[in-house]
Gaussian input, Z-matrix of N, CA and C with variables (Angstrom, degrees):
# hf/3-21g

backbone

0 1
 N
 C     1     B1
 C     2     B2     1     A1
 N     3     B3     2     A2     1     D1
 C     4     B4     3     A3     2     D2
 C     5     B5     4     A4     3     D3
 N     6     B6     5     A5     4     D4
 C     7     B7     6     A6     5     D5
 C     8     B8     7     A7     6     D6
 N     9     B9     8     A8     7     D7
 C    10    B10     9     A9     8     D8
 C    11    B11    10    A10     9     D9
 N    12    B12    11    A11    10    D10
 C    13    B13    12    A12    11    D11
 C    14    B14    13    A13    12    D12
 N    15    B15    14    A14    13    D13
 C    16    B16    15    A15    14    D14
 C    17    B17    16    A16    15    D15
 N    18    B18    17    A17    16    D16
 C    19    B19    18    A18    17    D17
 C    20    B20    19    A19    18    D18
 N    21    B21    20    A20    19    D19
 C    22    B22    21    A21    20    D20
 C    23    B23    22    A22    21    D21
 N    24    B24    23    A23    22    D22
 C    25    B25    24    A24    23    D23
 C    26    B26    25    A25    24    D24
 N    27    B27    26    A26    25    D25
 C    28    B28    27    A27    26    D26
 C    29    B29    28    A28    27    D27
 N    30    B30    29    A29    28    D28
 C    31    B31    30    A30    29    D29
 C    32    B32    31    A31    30    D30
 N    33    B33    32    A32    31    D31
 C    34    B34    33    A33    32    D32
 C    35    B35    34    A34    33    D33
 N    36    B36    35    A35    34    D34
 C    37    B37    36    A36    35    D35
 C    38    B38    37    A37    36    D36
 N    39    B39    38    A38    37    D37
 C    40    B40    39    A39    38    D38
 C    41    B41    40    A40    39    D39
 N    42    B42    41    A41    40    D40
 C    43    B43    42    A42    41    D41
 C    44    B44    43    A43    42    D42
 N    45    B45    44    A44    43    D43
 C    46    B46    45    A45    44    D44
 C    47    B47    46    A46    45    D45
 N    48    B48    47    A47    46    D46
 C    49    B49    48    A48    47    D47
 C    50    B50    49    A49    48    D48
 N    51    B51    50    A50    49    D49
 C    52    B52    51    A51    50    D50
 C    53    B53    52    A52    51    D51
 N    54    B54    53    A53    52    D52
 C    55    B55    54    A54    53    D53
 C    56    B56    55    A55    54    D54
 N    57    B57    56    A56    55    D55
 C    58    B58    57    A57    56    D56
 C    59    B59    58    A58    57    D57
 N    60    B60    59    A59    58    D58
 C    61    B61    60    A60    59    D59
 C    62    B62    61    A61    60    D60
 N    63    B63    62    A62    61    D61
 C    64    B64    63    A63    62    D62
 C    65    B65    64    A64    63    D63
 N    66    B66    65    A65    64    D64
 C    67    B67    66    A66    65    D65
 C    68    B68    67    A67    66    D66
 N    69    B69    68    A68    67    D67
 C    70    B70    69    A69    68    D68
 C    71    B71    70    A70    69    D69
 N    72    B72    71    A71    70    D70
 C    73    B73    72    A72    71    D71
 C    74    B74    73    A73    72    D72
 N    75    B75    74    A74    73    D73
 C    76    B76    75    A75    74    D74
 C    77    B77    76    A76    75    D75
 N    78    B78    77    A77    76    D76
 C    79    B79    78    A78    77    D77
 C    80    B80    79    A79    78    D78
 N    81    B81    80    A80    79    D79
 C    82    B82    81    A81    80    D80
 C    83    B83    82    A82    81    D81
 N    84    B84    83    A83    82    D82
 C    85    B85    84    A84    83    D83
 C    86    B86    85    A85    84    D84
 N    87    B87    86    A86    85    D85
 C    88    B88    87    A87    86    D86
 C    89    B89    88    A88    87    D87
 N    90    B90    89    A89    88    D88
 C    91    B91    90    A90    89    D89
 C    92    B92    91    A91    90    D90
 N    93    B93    92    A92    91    D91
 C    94    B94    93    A93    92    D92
 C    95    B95    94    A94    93    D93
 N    96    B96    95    A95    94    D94
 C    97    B97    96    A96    95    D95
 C    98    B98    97    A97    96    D96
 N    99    B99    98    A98    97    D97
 C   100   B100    99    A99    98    D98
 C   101   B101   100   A100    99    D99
 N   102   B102   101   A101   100   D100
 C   103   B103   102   A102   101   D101
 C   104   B104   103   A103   102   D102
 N   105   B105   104   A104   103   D103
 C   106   B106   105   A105   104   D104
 C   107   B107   106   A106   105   D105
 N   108   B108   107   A107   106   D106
 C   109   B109   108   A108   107   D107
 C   110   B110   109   A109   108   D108
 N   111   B111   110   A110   109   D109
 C   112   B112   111   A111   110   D110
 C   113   B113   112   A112   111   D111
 N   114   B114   113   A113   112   D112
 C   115   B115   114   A114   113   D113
 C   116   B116   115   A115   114   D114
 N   117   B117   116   A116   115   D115
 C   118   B118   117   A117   116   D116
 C   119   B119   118   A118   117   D117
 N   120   B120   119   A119   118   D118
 C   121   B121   120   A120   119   D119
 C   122   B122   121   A121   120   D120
 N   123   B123   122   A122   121   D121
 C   124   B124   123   A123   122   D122
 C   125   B125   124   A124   123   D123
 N   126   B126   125   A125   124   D124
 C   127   B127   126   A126   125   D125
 C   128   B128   127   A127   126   D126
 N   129   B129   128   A128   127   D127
 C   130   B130   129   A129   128   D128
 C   131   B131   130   A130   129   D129
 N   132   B132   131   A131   130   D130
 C   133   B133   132   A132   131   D131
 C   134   B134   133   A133   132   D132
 N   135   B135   134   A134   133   D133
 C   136   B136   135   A135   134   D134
 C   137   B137   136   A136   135   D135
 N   138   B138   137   A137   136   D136
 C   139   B139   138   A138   137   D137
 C   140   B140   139   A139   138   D138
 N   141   B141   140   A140   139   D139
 C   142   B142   141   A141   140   D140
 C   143   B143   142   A142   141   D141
 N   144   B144   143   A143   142   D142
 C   145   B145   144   A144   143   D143
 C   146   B146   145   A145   144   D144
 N   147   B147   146   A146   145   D145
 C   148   B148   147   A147   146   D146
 C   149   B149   148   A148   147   D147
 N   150   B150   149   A149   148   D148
 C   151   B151   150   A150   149   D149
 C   152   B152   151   A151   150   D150
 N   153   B153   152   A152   151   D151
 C   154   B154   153   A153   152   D152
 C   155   B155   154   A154   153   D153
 N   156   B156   155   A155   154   D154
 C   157   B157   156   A156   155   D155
 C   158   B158   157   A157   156   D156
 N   159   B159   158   A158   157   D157
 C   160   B160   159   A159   158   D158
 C   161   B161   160   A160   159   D159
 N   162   B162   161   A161   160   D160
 C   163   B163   162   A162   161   D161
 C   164   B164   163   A163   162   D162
 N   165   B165   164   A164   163   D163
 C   166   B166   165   A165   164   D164
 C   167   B167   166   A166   165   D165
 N   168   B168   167   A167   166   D166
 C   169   B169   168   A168   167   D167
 C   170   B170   169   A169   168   D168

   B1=1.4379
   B2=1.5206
   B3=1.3218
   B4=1.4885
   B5=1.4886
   B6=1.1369
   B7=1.4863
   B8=1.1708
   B9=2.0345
   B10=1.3904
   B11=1.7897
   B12=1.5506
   B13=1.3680
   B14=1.8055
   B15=1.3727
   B16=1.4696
   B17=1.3336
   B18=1.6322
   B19=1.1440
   B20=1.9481
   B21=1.2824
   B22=0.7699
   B23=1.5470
   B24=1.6266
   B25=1.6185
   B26=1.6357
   B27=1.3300
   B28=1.3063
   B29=1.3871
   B30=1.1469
   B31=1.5261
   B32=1.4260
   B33=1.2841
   B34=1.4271
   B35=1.5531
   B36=1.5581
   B37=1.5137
   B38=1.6943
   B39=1.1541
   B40=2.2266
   B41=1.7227
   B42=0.7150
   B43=1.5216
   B44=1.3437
   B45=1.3661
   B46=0.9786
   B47=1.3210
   B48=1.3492
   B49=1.5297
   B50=1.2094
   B51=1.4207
   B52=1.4426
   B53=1.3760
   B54=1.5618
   B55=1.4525
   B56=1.6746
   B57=1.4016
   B58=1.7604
   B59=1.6050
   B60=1.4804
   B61=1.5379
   B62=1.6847
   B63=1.4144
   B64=1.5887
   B65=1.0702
   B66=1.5338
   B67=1.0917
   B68=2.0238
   B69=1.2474
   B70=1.4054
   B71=1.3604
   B72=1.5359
   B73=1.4931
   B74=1.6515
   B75=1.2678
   B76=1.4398
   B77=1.8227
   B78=1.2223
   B79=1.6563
   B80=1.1893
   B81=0.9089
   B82=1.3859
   B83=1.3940
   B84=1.2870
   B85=1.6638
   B86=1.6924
   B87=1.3256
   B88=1.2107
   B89=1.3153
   B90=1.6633
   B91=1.7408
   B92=1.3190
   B93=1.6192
   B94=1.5270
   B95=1.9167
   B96=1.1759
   B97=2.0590
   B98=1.6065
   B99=1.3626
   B100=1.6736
   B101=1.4099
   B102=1.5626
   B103=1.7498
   B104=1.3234
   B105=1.4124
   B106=1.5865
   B107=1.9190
   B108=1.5503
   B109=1.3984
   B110=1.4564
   B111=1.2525
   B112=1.5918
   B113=0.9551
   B114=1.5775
   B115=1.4332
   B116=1.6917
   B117=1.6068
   B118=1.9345
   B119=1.9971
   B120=1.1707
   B121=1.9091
   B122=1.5154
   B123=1.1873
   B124=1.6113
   B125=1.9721
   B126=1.3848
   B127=1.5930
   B128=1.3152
   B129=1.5801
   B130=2.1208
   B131=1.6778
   B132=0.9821
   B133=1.8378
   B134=1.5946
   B135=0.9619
   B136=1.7121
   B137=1.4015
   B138=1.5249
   B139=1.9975
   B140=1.2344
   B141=1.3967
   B142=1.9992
   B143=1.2954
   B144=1.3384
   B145=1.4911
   B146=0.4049
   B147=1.7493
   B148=1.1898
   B149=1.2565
   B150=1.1284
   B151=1.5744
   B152=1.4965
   B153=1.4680
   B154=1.2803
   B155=1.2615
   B156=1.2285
   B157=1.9125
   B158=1.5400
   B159=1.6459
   B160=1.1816
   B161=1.6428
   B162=1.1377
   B163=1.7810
   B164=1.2979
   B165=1.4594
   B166=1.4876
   B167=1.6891
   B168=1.5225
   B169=1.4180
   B170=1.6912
   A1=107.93
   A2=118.92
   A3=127.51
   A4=115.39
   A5=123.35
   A6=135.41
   A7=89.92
   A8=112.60
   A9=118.38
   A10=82.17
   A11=93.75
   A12=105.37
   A13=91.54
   A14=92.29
   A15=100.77
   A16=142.67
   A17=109.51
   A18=140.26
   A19=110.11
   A20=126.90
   A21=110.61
   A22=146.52
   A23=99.14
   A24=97.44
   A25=80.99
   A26=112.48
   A27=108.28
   A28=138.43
   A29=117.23
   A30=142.83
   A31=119.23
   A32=120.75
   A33=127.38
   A34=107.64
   A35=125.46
   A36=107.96
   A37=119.54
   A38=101.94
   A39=95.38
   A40=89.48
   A41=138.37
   A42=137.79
   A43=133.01
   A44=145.44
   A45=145.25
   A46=130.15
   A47=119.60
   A48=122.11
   A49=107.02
   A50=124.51
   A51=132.36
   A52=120.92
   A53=107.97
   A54=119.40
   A55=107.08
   A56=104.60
   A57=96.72
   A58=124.83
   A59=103.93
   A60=90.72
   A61=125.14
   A62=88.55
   A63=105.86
   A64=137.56
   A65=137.56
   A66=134.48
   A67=74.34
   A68=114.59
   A69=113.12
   A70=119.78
   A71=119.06
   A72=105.76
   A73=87.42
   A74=110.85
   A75=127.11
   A76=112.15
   A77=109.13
   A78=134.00
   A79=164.12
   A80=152.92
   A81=140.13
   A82=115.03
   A83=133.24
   A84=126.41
   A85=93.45
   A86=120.33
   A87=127.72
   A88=113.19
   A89=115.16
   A90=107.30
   A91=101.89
   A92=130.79
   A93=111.71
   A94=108.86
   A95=95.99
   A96=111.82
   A97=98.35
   A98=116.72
   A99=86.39
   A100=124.41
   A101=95.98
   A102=113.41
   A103=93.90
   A104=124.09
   A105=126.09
   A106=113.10
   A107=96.55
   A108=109.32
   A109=134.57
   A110=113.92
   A111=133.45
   A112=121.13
   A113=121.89
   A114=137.38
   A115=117.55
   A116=93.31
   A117=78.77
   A118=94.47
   A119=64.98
   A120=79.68
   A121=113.13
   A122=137.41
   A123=134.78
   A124=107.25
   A125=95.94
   A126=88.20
   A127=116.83
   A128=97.01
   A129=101.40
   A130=100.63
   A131=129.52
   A132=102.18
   A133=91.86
   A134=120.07
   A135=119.67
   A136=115.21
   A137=109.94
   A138=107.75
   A139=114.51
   A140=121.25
   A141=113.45
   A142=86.35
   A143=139.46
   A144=116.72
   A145=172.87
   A146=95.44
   A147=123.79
   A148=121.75
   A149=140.64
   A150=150.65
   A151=125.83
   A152=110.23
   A153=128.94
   A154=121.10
   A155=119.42
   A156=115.66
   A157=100.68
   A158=121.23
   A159=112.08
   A160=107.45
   A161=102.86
   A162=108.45
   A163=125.35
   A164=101.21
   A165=106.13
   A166=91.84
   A167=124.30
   A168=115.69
   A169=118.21
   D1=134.86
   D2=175.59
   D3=-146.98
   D4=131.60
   D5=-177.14
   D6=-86.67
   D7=123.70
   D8=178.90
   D9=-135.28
   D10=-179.92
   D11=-164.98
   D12=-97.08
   D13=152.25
   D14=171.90
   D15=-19.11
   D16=-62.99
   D17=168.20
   D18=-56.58
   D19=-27.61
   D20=151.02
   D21=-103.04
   D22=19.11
   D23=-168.90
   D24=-97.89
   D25=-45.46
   D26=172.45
   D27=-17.23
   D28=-56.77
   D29=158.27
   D30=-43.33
   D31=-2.35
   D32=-167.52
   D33=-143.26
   D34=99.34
   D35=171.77
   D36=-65.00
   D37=-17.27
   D38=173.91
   D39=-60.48
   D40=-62.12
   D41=-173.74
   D42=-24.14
   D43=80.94
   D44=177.29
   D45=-105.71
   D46=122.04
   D47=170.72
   D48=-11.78
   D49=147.03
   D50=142.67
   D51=-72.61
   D52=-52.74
   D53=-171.41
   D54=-136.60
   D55=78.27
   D56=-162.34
   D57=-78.77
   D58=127.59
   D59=-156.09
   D60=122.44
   D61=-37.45
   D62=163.84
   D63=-125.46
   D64=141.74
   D65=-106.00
   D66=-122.59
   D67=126.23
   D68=177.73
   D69=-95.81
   D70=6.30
   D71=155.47
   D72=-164.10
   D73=-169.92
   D74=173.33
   D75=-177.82
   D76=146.21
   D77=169.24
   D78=-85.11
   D79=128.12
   D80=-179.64
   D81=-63.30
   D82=111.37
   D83=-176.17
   D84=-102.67
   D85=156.63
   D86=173.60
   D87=-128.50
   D88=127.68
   D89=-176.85
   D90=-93.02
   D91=103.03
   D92=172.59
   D93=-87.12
   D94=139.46
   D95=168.70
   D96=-101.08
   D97=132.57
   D98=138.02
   D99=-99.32
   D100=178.00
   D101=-141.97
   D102=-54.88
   D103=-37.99
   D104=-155.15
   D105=-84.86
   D106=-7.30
   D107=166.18
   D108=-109.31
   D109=-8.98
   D110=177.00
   D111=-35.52
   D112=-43.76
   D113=-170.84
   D114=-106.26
   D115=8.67
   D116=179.95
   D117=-87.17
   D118=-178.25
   D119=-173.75
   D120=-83.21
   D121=-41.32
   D122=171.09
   D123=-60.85
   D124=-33.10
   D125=-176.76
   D126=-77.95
   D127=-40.21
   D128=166.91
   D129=-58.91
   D130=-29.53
   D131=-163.36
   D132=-92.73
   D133=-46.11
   D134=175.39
   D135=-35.37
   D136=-62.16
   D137=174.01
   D138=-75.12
   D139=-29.16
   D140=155.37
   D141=-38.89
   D142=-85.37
   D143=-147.91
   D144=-68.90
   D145=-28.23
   D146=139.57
   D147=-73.64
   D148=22.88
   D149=137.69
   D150=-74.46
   D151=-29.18
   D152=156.81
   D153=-73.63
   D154=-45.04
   D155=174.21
   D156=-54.75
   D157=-60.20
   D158=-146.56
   D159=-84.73
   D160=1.13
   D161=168.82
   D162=-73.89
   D163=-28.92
   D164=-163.80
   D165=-114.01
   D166=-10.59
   D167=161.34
   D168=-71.01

């Protein structure tokens, strides 16, 4: 048994969900800036957004 990502169990009809529908693990992602870039304006709207994708993923 191995937890693979979607896209590849997909690819295979022997392949069947374990738990379909539910998500069998999840992570801590970390957005690093450095310090001397935090405050420009393309880098703030960029991690808004990617702060927004991974919230609602």
């Amino acid at each position: 048994m191995a937890a693979l990502p979607d896209f590849m169990g997909m690819s295979d009809a022997k392949l069947v969900p374990a738990r379909p529908g539910i998500p069998l693990m999840s992570r801590d992602i970390w957005l690093v800036v450095h310090y001397d870039l935090k405050r420009s304006a393309p880098v703030k709207v960029v991690s808004q957004r990617v702060r927004e994708i991974f919230r609602t993923a």
